[in-house]
C-alpha positions as CSV (number, residue, x, y, z in Angstrom):
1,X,0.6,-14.5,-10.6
2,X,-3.1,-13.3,-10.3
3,X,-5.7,-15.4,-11.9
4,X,-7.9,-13.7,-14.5
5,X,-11.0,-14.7,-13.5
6,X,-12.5,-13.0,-16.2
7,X,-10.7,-14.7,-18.7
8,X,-11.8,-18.1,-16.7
9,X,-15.9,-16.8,-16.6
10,X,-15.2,-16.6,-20.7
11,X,-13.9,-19.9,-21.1
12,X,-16.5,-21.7,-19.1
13,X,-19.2,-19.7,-20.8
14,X,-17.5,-20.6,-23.8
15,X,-18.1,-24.5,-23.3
16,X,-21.6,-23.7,-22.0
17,X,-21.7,-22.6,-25.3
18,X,-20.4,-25.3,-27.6
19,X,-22.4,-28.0,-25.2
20,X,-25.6,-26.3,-25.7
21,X,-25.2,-25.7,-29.2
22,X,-25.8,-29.7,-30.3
23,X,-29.2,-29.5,-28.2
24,X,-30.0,-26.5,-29.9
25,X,-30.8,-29.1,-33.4
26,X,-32.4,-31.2,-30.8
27,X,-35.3,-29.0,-29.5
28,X,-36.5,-26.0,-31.0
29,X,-36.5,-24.3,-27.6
30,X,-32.7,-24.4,-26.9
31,X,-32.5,-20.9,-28.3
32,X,-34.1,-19.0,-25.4
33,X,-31.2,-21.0,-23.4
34,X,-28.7,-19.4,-25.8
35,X,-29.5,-16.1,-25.2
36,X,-29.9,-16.2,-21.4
37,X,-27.8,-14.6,-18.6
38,X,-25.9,-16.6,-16.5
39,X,-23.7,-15.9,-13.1
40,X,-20.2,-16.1,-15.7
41,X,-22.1,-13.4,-18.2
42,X,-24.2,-13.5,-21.3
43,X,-23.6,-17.2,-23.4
44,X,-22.0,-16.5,-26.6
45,X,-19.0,-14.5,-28.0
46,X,-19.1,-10.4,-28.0
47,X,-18.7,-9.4,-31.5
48,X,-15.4,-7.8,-32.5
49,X,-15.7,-5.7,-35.9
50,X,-13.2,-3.4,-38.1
51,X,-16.4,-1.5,-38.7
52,X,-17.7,0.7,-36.4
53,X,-19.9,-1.9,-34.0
54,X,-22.0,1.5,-32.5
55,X,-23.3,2.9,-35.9
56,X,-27.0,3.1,-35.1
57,X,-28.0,4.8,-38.1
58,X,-27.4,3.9,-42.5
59,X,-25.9,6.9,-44.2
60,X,-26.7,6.5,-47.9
61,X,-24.5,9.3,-49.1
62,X,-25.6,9.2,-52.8
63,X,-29.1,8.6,-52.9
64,X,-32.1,10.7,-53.3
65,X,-33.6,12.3,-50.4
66,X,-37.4,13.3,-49.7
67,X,-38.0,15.9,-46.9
68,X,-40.7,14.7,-45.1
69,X,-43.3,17.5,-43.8
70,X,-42.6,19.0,-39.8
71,X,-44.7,17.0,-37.3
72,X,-47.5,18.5,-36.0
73,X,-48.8,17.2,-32.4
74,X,-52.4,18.0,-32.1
75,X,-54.2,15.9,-29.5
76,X,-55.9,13.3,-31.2
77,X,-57.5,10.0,-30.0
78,X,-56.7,9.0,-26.2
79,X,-54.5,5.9,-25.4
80,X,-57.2,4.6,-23.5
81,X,-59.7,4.5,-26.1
82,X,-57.0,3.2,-28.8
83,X,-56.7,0.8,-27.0
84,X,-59.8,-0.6,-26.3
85,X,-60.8,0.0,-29.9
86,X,-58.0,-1.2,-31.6
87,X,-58.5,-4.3,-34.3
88,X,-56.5,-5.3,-37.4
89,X,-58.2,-4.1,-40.3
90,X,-59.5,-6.9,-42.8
91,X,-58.4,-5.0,-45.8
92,X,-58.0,-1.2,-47.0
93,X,-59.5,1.1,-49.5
94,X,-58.0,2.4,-52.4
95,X,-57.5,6.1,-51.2
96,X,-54.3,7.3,-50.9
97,X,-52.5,8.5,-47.4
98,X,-51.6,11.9,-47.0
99,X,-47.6,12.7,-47.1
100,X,-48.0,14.7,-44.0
101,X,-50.2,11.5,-42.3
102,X,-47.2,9.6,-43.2
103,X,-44.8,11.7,-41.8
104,X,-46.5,11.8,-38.7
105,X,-47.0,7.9,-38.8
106,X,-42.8,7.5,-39.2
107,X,-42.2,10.7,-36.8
108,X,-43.9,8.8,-33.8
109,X,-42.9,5.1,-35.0
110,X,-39.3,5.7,-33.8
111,X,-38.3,9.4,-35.1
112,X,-36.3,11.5,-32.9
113,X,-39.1,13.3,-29.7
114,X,-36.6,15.0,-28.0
115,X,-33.0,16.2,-27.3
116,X,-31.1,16.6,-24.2
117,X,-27.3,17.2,-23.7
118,X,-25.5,15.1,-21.5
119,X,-21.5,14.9,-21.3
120,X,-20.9,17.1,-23.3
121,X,-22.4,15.3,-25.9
122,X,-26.2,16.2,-27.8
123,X,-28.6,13.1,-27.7
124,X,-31.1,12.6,-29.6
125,X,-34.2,10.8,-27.9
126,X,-36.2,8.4,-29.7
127,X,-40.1,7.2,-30.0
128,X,-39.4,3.8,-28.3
129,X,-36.6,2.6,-26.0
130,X,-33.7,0.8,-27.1
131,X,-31.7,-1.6,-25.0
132,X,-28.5,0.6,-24.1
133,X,-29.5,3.0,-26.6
134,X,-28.0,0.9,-29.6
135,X,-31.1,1.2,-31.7
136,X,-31.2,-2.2,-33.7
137,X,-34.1,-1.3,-35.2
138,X,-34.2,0.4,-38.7
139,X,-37.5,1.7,-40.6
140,X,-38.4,0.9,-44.4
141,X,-41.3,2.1,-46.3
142,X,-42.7,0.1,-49.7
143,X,-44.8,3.1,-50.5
144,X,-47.8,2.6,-53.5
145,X,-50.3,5.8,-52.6
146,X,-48.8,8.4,-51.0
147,X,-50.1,11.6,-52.0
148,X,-46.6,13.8,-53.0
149,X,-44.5,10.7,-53.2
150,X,-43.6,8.7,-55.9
151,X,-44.3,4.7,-55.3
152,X,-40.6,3.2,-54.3
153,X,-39.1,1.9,-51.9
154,X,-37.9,4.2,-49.4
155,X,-35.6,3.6,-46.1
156,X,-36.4,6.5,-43.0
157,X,-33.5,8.4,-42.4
158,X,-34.4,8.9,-38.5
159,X,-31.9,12.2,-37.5
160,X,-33.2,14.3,-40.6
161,X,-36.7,13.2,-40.8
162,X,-36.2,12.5,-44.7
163,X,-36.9,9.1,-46.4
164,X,-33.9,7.7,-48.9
165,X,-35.0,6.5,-52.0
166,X,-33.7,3.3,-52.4
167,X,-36.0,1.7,-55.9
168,X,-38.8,3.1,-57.6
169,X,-41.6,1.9,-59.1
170,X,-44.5,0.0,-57.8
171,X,-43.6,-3.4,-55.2
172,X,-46.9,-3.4,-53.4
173,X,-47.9,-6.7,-55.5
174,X,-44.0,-8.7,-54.9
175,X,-44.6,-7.6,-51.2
176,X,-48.2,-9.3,-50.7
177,X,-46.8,-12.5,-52.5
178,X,-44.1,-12.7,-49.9
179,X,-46.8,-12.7,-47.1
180,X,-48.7,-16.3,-45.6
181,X,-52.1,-14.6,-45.9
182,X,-51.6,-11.4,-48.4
183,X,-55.5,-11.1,-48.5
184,X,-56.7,-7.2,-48.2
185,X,-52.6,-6.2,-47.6
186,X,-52.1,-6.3,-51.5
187,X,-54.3,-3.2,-51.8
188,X,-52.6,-1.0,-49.2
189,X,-51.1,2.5,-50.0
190,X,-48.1,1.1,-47.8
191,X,-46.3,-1.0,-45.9
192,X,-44.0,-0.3,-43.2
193,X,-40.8,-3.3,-42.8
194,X,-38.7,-3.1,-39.8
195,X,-35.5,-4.4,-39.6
196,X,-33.2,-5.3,-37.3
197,X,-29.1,-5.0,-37.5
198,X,-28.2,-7.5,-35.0
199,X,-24.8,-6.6,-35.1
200,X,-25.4,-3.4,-33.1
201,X,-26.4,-5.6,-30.0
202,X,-24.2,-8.1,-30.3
203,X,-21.0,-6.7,-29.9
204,X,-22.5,-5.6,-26.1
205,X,-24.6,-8.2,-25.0
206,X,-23.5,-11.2,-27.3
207,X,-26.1,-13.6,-27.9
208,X,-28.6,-12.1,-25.9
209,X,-28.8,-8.8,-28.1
210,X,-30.9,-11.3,-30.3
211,X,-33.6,-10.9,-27.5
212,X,-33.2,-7.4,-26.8
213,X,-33.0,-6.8,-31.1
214,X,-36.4,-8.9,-31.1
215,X,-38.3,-7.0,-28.3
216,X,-36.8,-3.5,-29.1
217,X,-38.8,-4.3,-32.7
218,X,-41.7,-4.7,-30.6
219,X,-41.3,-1.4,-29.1
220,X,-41.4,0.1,-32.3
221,X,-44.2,-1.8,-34.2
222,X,-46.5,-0.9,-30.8
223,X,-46.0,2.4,-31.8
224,X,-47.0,2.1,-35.2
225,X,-50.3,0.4,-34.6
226,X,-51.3,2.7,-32.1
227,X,-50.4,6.0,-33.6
228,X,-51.9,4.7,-37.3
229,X,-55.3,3.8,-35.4
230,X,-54.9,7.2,-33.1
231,X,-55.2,8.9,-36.4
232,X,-57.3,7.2,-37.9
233,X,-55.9,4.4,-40.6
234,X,-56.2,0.5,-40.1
235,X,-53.4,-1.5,-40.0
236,X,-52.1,-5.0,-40.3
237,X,-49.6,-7.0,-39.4
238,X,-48.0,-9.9,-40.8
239,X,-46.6,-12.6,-38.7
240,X,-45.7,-15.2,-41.7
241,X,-43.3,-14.2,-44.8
242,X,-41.1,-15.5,-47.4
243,X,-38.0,-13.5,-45.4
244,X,-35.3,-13.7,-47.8
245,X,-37.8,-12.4,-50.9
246,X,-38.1,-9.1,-48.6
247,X,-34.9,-8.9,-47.4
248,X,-33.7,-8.9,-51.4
249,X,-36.2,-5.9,-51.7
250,X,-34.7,-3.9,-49.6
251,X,-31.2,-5.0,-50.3
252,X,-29.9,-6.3,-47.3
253,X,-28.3,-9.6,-46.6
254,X,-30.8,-11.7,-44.7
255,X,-27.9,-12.3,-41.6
256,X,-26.7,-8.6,-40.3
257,X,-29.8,-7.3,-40.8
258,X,-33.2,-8.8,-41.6
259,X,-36.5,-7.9,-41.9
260,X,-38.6,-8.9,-38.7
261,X,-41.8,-7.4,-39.2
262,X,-44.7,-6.3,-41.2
263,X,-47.2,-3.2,-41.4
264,X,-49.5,-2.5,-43.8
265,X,-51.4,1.0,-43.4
266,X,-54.2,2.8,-45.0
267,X,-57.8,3.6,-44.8
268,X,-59.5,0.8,-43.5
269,X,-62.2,-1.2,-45.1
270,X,-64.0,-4.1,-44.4
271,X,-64.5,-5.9,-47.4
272,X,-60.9,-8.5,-47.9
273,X,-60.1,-7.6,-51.0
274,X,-58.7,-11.4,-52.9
275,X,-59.0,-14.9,-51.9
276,X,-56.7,-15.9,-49.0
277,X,-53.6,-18.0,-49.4
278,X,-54.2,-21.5,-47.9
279,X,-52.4,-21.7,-44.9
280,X,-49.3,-24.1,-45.9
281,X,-47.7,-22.8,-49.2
282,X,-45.3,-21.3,-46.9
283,X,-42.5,-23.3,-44.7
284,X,-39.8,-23.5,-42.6
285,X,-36.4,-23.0,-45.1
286,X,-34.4,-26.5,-45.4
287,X,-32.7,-27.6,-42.4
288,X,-29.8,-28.3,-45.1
289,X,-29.5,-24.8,-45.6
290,X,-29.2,-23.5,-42.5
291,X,-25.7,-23.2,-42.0
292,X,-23.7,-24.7,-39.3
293,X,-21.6,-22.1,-38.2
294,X,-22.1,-18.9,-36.6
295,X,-23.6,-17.6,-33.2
296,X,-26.8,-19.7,-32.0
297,X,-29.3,-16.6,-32.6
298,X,-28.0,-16.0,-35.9
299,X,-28.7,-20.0,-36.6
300,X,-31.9,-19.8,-35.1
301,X,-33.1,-17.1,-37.6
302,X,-32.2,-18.3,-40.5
303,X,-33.6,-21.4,-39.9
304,X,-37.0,-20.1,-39.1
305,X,-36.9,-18.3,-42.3
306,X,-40.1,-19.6,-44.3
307,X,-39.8,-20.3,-47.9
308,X,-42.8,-20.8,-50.8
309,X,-43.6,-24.4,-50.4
310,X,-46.7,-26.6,-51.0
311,X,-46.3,-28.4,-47.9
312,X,-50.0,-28.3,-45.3
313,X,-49.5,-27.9,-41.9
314,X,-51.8,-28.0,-39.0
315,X,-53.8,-25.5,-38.3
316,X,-52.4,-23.6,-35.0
317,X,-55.0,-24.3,-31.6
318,X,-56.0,-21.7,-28.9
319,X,-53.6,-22.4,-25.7
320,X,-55.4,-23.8,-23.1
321,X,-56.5,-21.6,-20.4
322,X,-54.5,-20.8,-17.0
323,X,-56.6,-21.9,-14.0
324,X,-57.1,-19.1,-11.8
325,X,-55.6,-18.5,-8.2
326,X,-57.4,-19.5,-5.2
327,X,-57.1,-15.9,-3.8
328,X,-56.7,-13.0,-5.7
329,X,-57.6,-9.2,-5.8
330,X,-60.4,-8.1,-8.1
331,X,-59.5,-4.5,-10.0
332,X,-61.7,-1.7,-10.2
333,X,-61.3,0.6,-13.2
334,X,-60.9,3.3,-11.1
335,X,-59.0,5.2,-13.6
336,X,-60.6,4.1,-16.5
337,X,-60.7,7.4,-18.9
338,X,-56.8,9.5,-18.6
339,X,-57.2,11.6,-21.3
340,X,-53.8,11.6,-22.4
341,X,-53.4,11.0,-25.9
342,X,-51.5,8.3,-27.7
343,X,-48.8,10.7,-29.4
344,X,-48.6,12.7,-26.5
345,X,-47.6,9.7,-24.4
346,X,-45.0,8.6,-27.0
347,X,-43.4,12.0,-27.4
348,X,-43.1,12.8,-23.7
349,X,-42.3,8.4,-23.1
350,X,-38.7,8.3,-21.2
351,X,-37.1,5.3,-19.0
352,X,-37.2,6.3,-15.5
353,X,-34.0,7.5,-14.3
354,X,-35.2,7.6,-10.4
355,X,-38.2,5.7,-8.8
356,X,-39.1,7.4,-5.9
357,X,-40.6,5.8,-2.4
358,X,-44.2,6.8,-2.9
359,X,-46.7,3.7,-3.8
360,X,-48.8,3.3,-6.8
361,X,-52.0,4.1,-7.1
362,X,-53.8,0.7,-7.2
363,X,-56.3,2.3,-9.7
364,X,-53.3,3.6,-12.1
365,X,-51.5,-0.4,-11.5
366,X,-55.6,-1.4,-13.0
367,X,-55.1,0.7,-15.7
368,X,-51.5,-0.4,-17.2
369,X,-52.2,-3.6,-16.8
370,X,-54.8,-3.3,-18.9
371,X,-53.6,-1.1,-21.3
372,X,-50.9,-3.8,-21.4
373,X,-52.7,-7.2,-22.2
374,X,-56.7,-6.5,-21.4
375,X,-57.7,-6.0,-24.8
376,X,-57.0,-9.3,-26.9
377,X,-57.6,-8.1,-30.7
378,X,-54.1,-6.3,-29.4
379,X,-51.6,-9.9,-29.3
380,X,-50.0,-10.2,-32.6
381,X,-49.6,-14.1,-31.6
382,X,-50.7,-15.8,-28.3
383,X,-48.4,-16.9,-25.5
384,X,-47.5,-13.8,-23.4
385,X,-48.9,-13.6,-20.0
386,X,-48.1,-10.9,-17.1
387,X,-47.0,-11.4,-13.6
388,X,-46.9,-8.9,-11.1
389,X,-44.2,-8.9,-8.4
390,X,-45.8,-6.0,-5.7
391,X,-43.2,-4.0,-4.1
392,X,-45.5,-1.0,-2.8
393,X,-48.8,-0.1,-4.2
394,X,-51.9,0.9,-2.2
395,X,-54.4,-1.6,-0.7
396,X,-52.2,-4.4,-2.7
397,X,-50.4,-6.8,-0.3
398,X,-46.3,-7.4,-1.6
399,X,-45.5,-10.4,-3.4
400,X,-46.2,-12.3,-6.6
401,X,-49.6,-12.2,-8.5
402,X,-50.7,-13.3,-11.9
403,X,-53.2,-11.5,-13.9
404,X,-56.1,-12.3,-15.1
405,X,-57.3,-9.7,-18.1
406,X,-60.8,-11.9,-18.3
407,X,-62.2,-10.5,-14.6
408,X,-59.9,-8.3,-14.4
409,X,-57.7,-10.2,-11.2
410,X,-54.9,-10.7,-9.5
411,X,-54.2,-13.8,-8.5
412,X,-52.3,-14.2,-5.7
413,X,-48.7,-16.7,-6.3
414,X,-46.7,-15.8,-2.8
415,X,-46.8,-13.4,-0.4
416,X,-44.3,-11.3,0.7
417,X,-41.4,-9.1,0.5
418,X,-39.4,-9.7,-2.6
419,X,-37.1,-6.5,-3.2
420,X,-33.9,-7.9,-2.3
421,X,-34.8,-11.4,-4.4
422,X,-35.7,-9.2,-7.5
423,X,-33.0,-7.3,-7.3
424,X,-30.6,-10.3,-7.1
425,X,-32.3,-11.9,-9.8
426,X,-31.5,-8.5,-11.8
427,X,-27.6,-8.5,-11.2
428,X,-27.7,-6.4,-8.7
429,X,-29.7,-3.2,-10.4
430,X,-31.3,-1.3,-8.0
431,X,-34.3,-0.3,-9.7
432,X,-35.4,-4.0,-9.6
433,X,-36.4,-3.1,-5.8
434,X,-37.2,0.7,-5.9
435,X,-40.1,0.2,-8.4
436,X,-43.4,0.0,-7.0
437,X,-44.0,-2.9,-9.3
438,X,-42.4,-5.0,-11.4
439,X,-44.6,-6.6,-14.6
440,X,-43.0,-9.3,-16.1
441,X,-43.6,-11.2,-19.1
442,X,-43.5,-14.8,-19.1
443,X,-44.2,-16.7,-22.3
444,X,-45.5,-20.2,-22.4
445,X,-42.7,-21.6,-24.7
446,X,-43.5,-25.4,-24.9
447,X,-47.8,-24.8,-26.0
448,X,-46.6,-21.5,-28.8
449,X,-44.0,-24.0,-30.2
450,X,-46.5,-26.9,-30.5
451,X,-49.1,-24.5,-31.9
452,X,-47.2,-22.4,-34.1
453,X,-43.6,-24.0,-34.9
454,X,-40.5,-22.9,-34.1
455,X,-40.9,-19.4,-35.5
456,X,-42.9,-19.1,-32.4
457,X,-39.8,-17.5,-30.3
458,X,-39.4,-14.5,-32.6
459,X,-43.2,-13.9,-32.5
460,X,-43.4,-14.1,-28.6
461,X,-40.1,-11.7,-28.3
462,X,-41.8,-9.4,-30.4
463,X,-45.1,-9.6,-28.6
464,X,-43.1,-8.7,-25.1
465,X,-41.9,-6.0,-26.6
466,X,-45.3,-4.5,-27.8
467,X,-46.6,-5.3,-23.6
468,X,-44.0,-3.4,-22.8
469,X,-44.6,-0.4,-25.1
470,X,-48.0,0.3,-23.8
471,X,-46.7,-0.2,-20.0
472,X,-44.9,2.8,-21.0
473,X,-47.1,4.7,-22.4
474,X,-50.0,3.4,-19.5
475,X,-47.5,4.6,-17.3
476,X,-47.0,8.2,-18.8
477,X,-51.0,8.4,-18.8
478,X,-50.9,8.2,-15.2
479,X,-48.4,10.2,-14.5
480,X,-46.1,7.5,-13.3
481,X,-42.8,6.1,-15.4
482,X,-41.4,3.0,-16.0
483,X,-38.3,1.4,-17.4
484,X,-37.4,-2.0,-19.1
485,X,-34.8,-4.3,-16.6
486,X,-34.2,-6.6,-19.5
487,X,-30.9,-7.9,-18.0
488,X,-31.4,-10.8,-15.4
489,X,-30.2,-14.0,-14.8
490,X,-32.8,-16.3,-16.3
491,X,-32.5,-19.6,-13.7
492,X,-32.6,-17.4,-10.6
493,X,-35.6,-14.9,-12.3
494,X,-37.5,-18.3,-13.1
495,X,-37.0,-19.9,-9.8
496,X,-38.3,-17.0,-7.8
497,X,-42.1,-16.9,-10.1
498,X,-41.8,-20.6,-9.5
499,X,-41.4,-21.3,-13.9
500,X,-39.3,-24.6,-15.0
501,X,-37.6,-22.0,-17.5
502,X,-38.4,-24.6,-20.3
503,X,-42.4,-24.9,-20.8
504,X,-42.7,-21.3,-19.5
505,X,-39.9,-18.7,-18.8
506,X,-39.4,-15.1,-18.3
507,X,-38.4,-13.1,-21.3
508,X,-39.1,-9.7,-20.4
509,X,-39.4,-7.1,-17.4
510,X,-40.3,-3.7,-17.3
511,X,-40.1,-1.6,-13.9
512,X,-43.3,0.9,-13.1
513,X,-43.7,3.7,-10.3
514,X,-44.0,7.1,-9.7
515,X,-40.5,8.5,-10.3
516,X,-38.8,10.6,-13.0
């Protein structure tokens, strides 16, 4: 009788599981073991459902509907210059947004760019990339001054371009209270809260979907931020909330699908309108309430859920510096100024299918990487760095740099050929070797914990995800491409940039060359 080894990989990453999940109570960093890769398969149990597990989209079938006005694509501002000149906005005036402004805002947030057919079938391409093209990610909008739209809460249907009324009236004021620092957010014309269904992922990729749900969000809020500066509106986002108090506003259960982020947008001023909440009257929810069943992730998040308390914490310190390499290359902006614009590179944005064999430009390699993490009024939350593993770019020596946005630099880790130890690390995918480059996001676990609490993880996921967005649409400036290889076996990926997987650790890559 044949032995199923598959069964066998299961049941021994079944009891990785169970062991793991007692240390998970014990250190707040066992989650990002949870949700790793390992030679058996992804830890955790794939979710089985009745209901349809590859719905990507809410129907609604008996509410309202407002037809949202056609997207024009003028060019506008240029990624480069968004970037450089992006910055929270302190607070907002009291003007309100243009419907069509809006539209345009939600079109190139994650509404539908393109459509291709493909086995028969019609696809619909979307504004930011999705891990197996699952789409966790869902769009709400609190809406308070919207010229042509009535103040309500509104869910974006993405296939029709229409928003779904879901409650009316004003909830501007219920959603600053549920915020850590409301100041200036309470008088914003709207706020844009992004969900994520976790089921969607997890029924593919078990509990590492949580990752992919977490750094898909930060594909989409990217997009958001730089199209609302593009055009001309501040924005802010919110790191710290009460999650359950906006998860009851839009009327979903807080488990299978949460809110994970928060946008305000408007006109920007620079005046913060109201006092600031002392940091504090916001905590962690009651380990007592957490419950003690159910997949690790799904534990995790609800007990980082952060509840109206009077309880002072410490206030978070700056991460100590890296030192720098001993050797290193110093980067020219030699492409400083493409003039692509930012809604032009998210409408044309697409994975790479094919990497071809020419190098990479070391100027255009300069450029992503700054577009990427050279700017720092762009990091939502500290704790992301960027190495490079070199596979072929111009006057760039193979092998494994760290950069350095302060010089700009890279500074030299190992030399050497590393296409057939990335692309072992990577399962097997090809791509991990036919990239010119591979930029991958480490996060310094241990120090963002310390500073920030556990909450830290989500944060740090979500930050990857917004790297990764403008390596994408850095790349599409340049005329390259690039695609996320978010599937990799976490020990092996670790030990090759020479991480302990525990104080720092990979938690994202994302492919770059020319190629199509």
């Amino acid at each position: 009788m044949k032995t199923d080894r598959r069964g066998l990989f299961r049941l021994f990453a079944g009891a990785l599981t169970a062991a793991s999940e007692a240390a998970a109570a014990e250190h707040p960093l066992a989650i990002h073991a949870e949700t790793g890769n390992t030679r058996f398969g992804a830890l955790g149990v794939r979710l089985r459902s009745l209901r349809d597990p590859l719905s990507a989209f809410k129907p609604y079938p008996d509410a309202k509907r407002v037809g949202l006005p056609t997207v024009e694509i003028p060019s506008t501002m240029s990624l480069a210059r968004t970037v450089r000149r992006y910055a929270p906005t302190p607070g907002f005036r009291e003007d309100a947004i243009p419907l069509a402004a809006l539209s345009r805002l939600l079109h190139f947030t994650n509404g539908v760019t393109g459509r291709v057919r493909a086995g028969g079938r019609d696809l619909r391409l979307r504004a930011a990339p999705s891990a197996g093209a699952l789409y966790a990610g869902e769009v709400y909008l609190v809406a308070e001054r919207v010229g042509g739209l009535a103040p309500g809460v509104y869910y974006y249907a993405v296939l029709d371009h229409e928003l779904v009324a879901l409650r009316s009236g004003s909830f501007m004021a219920p959603v600053a209270a549920a915020l850590e620092s409301p100041a200036g957010i309470s008088r914003a014309p709207a706020v844009v809260l992004l969900t994520n269904v976790f089921r969607r992922y997890r029924h593919r990729y078990a509990n590492r979907g949580y990752r992919f749900a977490m750094i898909d969000l930060g594909h989409i809020g990217e997009n958001l931020r730089l199209a609302a500066r593009s055009a001309g509106f501040g924005e802010a986002c919110a790191l710290g909330f009460h999650d359950d108090a906006l998860n009851a506003l839009l009327g979903v259960d807080g488990r299978e699908e949460t809110v994970c982020a928060v946008h305000a947008i408007g006109l920007p001023s620079n005046a913060v309108m109201g006092a600031p909440r002392a940091l504090g009257e916001l905590q962690r929810v009651d380990p007592a309430a957490v419950p003690t069943r159910g997949s690790a992730p799904d534990r995790y998040h609800q007990a980082t859920k952060l509840i109206p308390a009077p309880m002072a914490r410490p206030a978070p310190h700056p991460l100590a510096p890296r030192g720098r390499a001993a050797s290193g290359v110093v980067l020219e902006r030699a492409r400083a100024n493409p003039s692509a614009a930012v809604e032009e590179t998210i409408r044309t944005r697409r994975s790479a299918s094919v990497f071809d064999s020419q190098p990479l430009a070391l100027g255009d390699l300069a450029f992503v990487l700054e577009m990427a993490r050279g700017h720092d009024p762009l990091r939502r939350t500290p704790g992301v760095e960027i190495h490079l593993v070199a596979h072929r770019v111009r006057d760039l020596a193979p092998g494994l740099y760290h950069y350095e946005p302060e010089v700009p630099r890279l500074g030299l880790i190992r030399s050497g050929d590393l296409r057939s130890a990335m692309k072992r690390a990577c399962l097997g995918q090809a791509k991990a070797g036919e990239a010119a480059a591979g930029l991958v996001m480490v996060a310094r676990l241990a120090e963002s914990v310390s500073r920030t609490g556990d909450r830290s993880y989500r944060d740090l996921l979500i930050e990857a995800g917004g790297i990764a967005q403008r390596i994408y649409l850095a790349a599409e400036a340049v005329g390259a491409v690039a695609r996320n290889l978010a599937a990799f076996l976490d020990d092996e990926f670790n030990a090759l940039l020479g991480l302990d997987g525990r104080r720092e650790a990979v938690v994202h890559l994302t492919m770059l060359g020319p190629g199509r």
